[in-house]
C-alpha positions as CSV (number, residue, x, y, z in Angstrom):
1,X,-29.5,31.9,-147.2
2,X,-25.7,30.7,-147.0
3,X,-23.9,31.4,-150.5
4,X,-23.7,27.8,-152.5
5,X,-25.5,26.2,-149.7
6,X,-28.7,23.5,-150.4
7,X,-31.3,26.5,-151.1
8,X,-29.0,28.4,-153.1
9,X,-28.0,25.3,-155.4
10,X,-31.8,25.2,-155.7
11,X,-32.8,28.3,-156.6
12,X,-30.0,28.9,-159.2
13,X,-31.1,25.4,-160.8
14,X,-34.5,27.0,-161.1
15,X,-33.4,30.0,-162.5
16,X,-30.8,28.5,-165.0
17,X,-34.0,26.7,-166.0
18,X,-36.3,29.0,-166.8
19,X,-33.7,31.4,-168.7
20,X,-32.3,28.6,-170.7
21,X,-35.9,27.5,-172.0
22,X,-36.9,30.7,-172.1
23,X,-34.3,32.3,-174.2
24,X,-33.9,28.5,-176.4
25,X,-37.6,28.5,-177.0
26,X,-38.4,31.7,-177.7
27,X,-35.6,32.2,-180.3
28,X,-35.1,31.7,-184.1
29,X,-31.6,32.4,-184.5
30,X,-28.9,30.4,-185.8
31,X,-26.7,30.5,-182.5
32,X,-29.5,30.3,-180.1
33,X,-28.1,26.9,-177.7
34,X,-25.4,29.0,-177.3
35,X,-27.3,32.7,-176.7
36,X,-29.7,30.5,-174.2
37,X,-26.8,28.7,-172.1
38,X,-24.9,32.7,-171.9
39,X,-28.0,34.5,-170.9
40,X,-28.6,31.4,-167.8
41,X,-25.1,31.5,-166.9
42,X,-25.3,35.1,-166.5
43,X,-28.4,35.5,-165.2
44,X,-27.7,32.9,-162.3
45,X,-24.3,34.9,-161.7
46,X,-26.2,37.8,-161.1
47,X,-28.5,36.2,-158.6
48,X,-25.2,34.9,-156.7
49,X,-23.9,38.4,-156.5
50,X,-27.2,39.6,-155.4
51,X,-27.8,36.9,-153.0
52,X,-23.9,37.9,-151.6
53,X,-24.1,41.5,-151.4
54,X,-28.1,41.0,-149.9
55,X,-26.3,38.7,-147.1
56,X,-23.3,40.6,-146.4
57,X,-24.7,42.7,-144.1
58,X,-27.2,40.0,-142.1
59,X,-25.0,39.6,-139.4
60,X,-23.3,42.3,-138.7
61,X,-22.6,42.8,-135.2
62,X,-21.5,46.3,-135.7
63,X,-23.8,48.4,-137.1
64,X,-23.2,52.3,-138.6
65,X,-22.9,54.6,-135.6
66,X,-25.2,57.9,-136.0
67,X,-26.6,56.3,-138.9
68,X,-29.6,59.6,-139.5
């Protein structure tokens, strides 16, 4: 999966989503729009990095020499 490409855009839709409503819903606080947009920002940041650091290593034409 290409970083920001069609099926990333998608899946971190999906998953600002579901954290949003999940954290806005489920929450009786005060300040909870603003608890429920940071928690789906960050969660969908951490599902970029992990996507990146997942698909850094896909293509590598080089692999460790003597890897065991």
């Amino acid at each position: 999966m290409k970083l920001l490409g069609r099926n990333h855009i998608i899946i971190s839709v999906i998953t600002f989503v579901i954290l949003f409503l999940m954290n806005y819903l489920g929450n009786q606080e005060a300040d909870k729009l603003e608890r429920a947009l940071m928690t789906a920002f960050a969660g969908v940041i951490g599902l970029s990095i992990g996507l990146f650091i997942l698909n850094k290593g896909k293509d590598d034409k080089n692999p460790p020499q003597n890897f065991d």
